[in-house]
N, C-alpha and C positions, 0 to 999 in steps of 0.2 A: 683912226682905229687900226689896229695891226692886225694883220689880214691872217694871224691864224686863226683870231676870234670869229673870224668869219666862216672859216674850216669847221671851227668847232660848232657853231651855231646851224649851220649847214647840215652837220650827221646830227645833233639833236632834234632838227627838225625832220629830218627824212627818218629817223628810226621810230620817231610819236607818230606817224602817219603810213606807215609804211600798209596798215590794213584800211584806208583812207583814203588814199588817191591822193593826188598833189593839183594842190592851188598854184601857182608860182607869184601869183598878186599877193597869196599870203608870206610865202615864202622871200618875198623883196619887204614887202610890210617887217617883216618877224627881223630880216639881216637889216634891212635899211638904206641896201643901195639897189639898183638897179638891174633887172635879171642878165643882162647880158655884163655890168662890171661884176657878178655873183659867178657867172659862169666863166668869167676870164682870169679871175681871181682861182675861183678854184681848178681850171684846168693849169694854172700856172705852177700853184702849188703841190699841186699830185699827180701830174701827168698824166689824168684820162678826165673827159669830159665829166660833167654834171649827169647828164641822162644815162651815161656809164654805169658813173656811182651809182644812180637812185635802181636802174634795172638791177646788179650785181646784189643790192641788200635785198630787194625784194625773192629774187634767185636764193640770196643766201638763207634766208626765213626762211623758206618755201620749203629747201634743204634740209632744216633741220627739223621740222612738223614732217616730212618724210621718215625720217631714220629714225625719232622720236615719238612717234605718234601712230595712231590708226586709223586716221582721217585719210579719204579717198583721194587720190589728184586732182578727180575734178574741184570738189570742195577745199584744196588747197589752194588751188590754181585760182578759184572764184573768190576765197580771201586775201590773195597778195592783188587781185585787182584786173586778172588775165580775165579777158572777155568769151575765149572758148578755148579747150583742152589743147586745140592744136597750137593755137598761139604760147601756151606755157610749154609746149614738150619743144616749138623751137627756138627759144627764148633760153628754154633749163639747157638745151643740151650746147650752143651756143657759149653760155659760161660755165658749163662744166663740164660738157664732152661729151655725156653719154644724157639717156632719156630719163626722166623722174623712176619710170619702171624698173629700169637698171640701176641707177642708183640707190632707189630701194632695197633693193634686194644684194648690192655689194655692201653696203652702210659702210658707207665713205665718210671718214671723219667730220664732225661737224660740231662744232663750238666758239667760245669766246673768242674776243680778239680785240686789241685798241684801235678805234675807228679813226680817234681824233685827240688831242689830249684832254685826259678828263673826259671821254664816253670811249665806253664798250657797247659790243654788239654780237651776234653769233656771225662766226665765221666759214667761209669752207674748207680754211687751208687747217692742215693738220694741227692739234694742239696736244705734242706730247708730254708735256709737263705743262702746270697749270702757273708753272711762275717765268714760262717762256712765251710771249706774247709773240706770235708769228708773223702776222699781217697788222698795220699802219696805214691811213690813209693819208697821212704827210709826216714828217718827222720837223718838229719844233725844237728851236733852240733852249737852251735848261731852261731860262729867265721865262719864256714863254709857259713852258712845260710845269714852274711851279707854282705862276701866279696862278693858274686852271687850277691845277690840283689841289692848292691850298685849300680851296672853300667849295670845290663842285666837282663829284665824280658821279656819274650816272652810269649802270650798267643794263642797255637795253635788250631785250627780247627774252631775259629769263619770263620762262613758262608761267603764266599764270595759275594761281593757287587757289582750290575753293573747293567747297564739299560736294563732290563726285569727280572732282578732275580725277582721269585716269580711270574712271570706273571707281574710287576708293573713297574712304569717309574718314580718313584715320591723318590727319595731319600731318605728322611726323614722315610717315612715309612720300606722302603725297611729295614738303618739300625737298625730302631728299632726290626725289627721282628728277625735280625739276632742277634743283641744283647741278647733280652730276650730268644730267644729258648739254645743259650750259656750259661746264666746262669738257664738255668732248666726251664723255665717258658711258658708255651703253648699258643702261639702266633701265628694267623696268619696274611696274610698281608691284610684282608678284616677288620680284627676288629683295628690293626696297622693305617691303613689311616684312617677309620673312628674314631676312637679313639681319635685321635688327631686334626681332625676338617678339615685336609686337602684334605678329600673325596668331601664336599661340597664344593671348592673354584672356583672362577673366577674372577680374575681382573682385566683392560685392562688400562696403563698408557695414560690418555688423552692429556699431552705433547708431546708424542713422542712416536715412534716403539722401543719397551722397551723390549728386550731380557729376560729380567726378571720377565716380568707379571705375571705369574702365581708362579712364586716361592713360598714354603708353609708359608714364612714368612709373607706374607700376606694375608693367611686365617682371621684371626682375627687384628682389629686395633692396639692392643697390639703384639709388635712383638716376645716376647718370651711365648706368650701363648701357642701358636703351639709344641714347643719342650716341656712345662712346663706340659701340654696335653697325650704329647707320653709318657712320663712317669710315671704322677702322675697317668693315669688311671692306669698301670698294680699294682697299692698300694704300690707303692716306693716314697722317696722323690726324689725332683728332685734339683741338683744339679750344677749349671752350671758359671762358669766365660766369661765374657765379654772381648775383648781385647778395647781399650783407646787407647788416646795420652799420658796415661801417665802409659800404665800396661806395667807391664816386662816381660822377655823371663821367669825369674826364677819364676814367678808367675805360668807362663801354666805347667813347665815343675814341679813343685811340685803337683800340682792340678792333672797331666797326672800321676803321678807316685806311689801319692796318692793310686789313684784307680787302677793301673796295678799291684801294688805289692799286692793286695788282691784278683788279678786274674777277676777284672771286666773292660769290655770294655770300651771304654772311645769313645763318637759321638763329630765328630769335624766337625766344619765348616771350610771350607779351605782344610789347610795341603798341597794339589796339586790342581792346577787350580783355578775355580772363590768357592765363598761359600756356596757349596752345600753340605749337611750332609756325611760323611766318618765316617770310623771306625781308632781307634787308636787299636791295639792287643799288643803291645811291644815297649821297648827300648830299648836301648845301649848307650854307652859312657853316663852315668847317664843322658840322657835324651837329649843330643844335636840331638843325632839319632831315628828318629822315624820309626815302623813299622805298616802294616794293609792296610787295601782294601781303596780301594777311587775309584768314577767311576770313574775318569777324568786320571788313571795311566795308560791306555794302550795309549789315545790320544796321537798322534805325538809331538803337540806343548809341552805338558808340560814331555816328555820324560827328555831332555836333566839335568837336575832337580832330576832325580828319578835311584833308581837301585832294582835289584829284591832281594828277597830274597829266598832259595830254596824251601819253603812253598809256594811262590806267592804271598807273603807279597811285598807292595812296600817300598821302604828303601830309606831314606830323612833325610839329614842334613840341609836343607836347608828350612825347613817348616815354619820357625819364619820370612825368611827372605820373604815371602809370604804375602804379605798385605792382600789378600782374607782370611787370618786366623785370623777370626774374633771371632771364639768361643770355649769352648770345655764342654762337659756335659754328665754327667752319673746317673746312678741310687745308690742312697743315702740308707738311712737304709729302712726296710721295713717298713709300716705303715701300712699296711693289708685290705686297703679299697681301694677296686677298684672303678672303674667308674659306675656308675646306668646309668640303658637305659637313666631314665632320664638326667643326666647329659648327656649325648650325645644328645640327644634332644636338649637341652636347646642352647648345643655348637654349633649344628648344625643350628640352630635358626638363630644365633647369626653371623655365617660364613654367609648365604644365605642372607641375608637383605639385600636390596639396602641401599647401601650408599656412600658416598666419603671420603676417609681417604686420603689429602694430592694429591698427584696428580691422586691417584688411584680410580677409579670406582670401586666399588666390587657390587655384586651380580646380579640382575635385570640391574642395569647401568651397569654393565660390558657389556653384551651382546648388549648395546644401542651402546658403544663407542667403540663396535670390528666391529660391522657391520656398522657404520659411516666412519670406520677407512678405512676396505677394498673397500667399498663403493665410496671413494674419487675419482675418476678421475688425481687429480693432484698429487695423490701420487703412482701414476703406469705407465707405460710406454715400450711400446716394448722395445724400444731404451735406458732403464735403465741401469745405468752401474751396473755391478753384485755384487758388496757390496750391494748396495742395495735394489735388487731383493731378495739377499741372507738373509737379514736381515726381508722383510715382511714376507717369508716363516718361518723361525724360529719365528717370534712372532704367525703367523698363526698355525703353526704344532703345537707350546708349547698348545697353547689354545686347538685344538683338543686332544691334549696325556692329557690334563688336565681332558678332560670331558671322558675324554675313558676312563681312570685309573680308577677318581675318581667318577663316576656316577656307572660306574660297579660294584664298591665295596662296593659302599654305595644300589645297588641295590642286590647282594651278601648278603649283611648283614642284610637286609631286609625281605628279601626274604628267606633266614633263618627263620628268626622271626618268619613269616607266617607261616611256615611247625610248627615250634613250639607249636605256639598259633592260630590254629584257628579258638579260639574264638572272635580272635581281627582284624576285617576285615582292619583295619586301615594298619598292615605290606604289607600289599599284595598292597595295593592301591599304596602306598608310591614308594615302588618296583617296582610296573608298571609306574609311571613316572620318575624315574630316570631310569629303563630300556630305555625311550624312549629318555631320551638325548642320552647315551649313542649310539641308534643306529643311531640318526642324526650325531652323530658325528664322525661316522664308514664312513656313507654315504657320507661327507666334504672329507673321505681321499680319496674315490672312485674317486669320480671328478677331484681331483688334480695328479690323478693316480697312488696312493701311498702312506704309510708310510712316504717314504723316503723325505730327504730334497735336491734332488739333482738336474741336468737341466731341466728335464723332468716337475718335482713340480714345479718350478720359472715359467717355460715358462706359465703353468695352470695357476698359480693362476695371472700371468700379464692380460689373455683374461678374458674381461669383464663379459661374459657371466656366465664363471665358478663364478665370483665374485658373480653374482646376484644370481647365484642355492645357493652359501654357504649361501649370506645374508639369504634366505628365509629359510634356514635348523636353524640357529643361532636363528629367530623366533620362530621355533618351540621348540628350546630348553628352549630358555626361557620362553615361556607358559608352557612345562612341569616341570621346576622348580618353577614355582609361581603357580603352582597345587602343587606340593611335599611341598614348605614351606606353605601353607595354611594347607594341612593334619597332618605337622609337631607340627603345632599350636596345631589343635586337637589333637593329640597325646598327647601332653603335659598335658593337659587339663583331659585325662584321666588317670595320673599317679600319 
């Protein structure tokens, strides 16, 4: 066997385990030779020990759920495996000089990086362009380098994705914030949804109870502004293929591979369940097999479909044959121009205006044609069959998780601004009316008795009465959003 495969199987197995602890009887099982020719081999090939390596990635991890994250040291420390706080502060400062608390608080670069050929991992050394790979744990000769890559690249330690990471409900943002803090880039998910325009949205399908009303694709009447948005603000281009009736598997699976072999994630529409933004992290069998986070991988119904990989990566041959895979898109070369308030302004502008795009109400009509909707009489009924009672509550909840998410983080961001500048009484005003959807639309879950979309919620929101306290909360929200885009104006105005 040629001993970089040994390299290579080495960091795949120390990055699936890194929240794990290490067996080394599994780890001789998994390579196949014996742990001290594993460790003579590999301190041959990379000039520092094995136990080196495995402390340095657990450090590196630990690193980036620091600068990335809101989780405590202890609870960081007690997931990478450190038995008590002191043992991780001298362990952290040991490979990177200073204590978790300091590094905290300088947020010292932290991303990507090729561990081995054919895997990535998050890094601590600097990564100032995302097509310059900094840190190596061996360097392979090409022949080596391209039989790996040809059929298996795995990108380990992108953030997991799932509905509340980050405190958010709203996918798109979710993965963009985990993408960019993977390749080094300081993102959080208040500037992530605002950013991209889908902090402002509300649409309400006036055909029909539409499962999909609030999807972010419908923030703006252009449907790839949104994703075009999430990425062009952090000053990257943006990148993205469409699937047709007449695009190919070998189209997505070059465009997916493209970018995996340079160690950058890849946001897909689809891949498991309906087309909600997922991450792509890896392949195999040169691309038939896909890997990476997707909310919809733990759901029951789309199990039978999917298998795990030891990382938590979900593993899919079957992703093409998914008709909900309608897209896939990443971040392009840099271009070094981020977003201006104003341009967020301007987009935010642009999301909140009443208007009708196709069957959709958005902004000011959104709120006309949701409280019309519940409002109805004939579209409610104790004696409904539970399809759909089940289907008003999912369009009712998406619309309340809309305005929670995205009024909070657009007031989050705001509100920010304020402390910033308070010279400019305009952040603070702004802030205080999307604070105030935000809390009517806490108050809508109060009523219905819950979060939750389960018998308890149906049976609420069937009794008229509850219908009539929401209508009169959905009023107030939209008065306090046609105060926020009138200020919004102003703002512009002053920029």
């Amino acid at each position: 066997m040629d001993h970089y495969l040994i390299v290579s199987s080495i960091a795949v197995f120390v990055e699936s385990r890194l929240q794990h602890g290490f067996d080394y009887s599994e780890l001789e099982k998994a390579v196949g030779f014996s742990l001290p020719h594993i460790r003579a081999v590999y301190s041959r090939l990379t000039g520092r020990s094995l136990s080196r390596y495995i402390l340095s990635r657990r450090i590196a991890n630990a690193a980036f759920e620091l600068v990335h994250s809101k989780s405590t040291i202890l609870d960081i420390a007690t997931k990478y495996g450190f038995s008590n706080p002191d043992t991780f502060t001298r362990a952290f400062r040991r490979v990177t000089g200073v204590n978790p608390n300091e590094f905290r608080k300088l947020k010292r670069p932290v991303g990507r990086s090729l561990l081995s050929t054919g895997v990535y991992g998050v890094s601590l050394k600097p990564v100032n362009d995302h097509n310059n790979i900094t840190e190596r744990a061996v360097i392979m000769d090409n022949k080596g380098q391209k039989r790996a890559t040809d059929g298996s690249v795995v990108l380990y330690g992108v953030p997991k994705v799932y509905y509340g990471a980050y405190g958010g409900v709203t996918p798109l943002p979710i993965c963009v914030k985990a993408v960019a803090n993977y390749m080094g880039i300081d993102l959080d998910y208040a500037e992530a949804i605002v950013n991209c325009g889908a902090a402002f949205r509300l649409t309400w399908n006036e055909k029909c109870w539409d499962g999909g009303n609030v999807d972010a694709i419908f923030s703006f009447d252009d449907p790839s502004k949104v994703y075009r948005c999430a990425i062009e603000s952090l000053g990257y281009e943006f990148n993205m293929l469409g699937r047709s009736q007449s695009t190919e598997k070998s189209e997505f699976l070059d465009f997916i591979k493209a970018r995996l072999d340079k160690g950058i994630p890849v946001i897909a529409l689809g891949i498991i369940g309906p087309p909600e933004a997922g991450i792509i992290t890896g392949y195999r069998d040169n691309g038939n097999t896909l890997l990476g986070w997707n909310l919809f991988q733990e759901v029951p119904e789309y199990a039978g479909t999917i298998g795990f990989d030891e990382s938590g990566y979900y593993v899919t041959d079957k992703w093409w044959e998914n008709r909900d895979t309608v897209a896939v898109m990443s971040l392009g070369e840099a271009a070094g121009k981020k977003f201006t308030l104003k341009t967020v302004v301007e987009n935010a502008i642009e999301v909140m205006t009443p208007r009708r795009a196709g069957d959709h109400a958005k902004g000011g009509y959104a709120y006309d044609a949701w409280k019309r909707a519940i409002l109805d009489e004939s579209q409610f009924g104790k004696d409904m069959i539970r399809p759909l009672l089940a289907e008003r509550i999912m369009c009712q909840a998406d619309a309340m998780d809309c305005l929670a998410d995205g009024r909070n983080n657009a007031y989050e961001y705001f509100r920010k601004l304020a402390d910033e500048s308070r010279e400019q009484p305009l952040f603070g005003q702004i802030a205080e009316q999307f604070g105030e959807v935000k809390t009517c639309a806490i108050k809508m879950y109060q009523i219905l008795g819950g979060w939750e979309r389960g018998e308890k919620q149906m049976q609420a929101l069937a009794e008229r009465e509850n219908r009539v306290e929401i209508g009169k909360l959905i009023d107030k929200c939209k008065a306090a959003d046609e105060k926020a885009l009138d200020l919004l104006h102003k703002l512009l105005q002053s920029l």
